[in-house]
C-alpha positions, 0 to 999 in steps of 0.5 A: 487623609488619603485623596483620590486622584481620580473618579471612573464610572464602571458598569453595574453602578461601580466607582474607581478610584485611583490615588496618589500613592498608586492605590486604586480601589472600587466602590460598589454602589449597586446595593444602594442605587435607587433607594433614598439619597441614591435615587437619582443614580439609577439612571446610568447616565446619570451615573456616569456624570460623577466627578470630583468636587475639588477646593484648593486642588484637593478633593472633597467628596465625590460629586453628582449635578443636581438631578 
């Protein structure tokens, strides 16, 4: 499985992503964004604190801190 590298928030609820072999994509969360388990991303500064959740040096999941 492929593992980003690196998470950056964009505006407009955006996600990119860089990976190890150069690639970099975008997640559009915009759809999703204040509606269920995506509530508390409406607030962009919230937003904004995504990270990745690392074990052992690979990434797990993208992360956000307990809102």
């Amino acid at each position: 499985m492929n593992r980003p590298l690196s998470v950056e928030p964009k505006s407009g609820f955006r996600l990119q992503l860089v990976y190890p072999d150069g690639i970099e994509g975008m997640i559009d969360l915009s759809p999703d964004v204040g509606r269920g388990v995506f509530a508390p991303l409406a607030d962009e500064a919230f937003f904004r604190t995504v990270r990745l959740r690392l074990e052992s040096g690979k990434c797990l999941s993208l992360a956000f801190p307990d809102p």
